[in-house]
N, C-alpha and C positions, 0 to 999 in steps of 0.2 A: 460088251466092249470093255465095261469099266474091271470087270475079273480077268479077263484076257492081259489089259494093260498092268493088272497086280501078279501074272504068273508071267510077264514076259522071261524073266531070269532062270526059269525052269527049261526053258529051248524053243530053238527058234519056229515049232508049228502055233505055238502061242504069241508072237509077233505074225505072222503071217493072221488067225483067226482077229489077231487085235485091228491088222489092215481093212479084215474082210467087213468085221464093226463098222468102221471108219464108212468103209465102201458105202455099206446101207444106210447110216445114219447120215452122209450127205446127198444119197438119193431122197433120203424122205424131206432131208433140208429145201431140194430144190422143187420136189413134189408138192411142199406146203408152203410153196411162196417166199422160205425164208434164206433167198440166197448167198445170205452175209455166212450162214453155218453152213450151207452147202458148200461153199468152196474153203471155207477154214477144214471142213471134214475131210475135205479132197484134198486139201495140204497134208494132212496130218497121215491119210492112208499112202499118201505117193513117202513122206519119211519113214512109214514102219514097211512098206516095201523093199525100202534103200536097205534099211534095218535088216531087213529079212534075208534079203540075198549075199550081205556081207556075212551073217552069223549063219549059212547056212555053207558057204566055201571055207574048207578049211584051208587054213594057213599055210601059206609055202613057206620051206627055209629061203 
């Protein structure tokens, strides 16, 4: 998650893999009882989602 989030600037399937991070690491959040990271994780994958789908439409004039 933590190299995905250092190559996001390289293109957007490294925002998308940084989401997928995100995904797991608040399943394992809610899986070990520790809710408070589970849904900070789940915040953080639903913004590189937003992320991902903007930088993957290209721009209209």
């Amino acid at each position: 998650m933590m190299a995905m989030y250092a190559l996001e600037r390289r293109g957007p399937r490294y925002t998308l893999a940084f989401a997928a991070g995100c995904i797991l690491s608040s399943a394992y959040g809610f899986l070990a009882r520790a809710w408070p990271f589970g849904v900070v994780e789940l915040i953080w994958s639903t913004v590189a989602i937003v992320r991902w789908r903007r930088s993957a439409i290209p721009p209209t004039a």
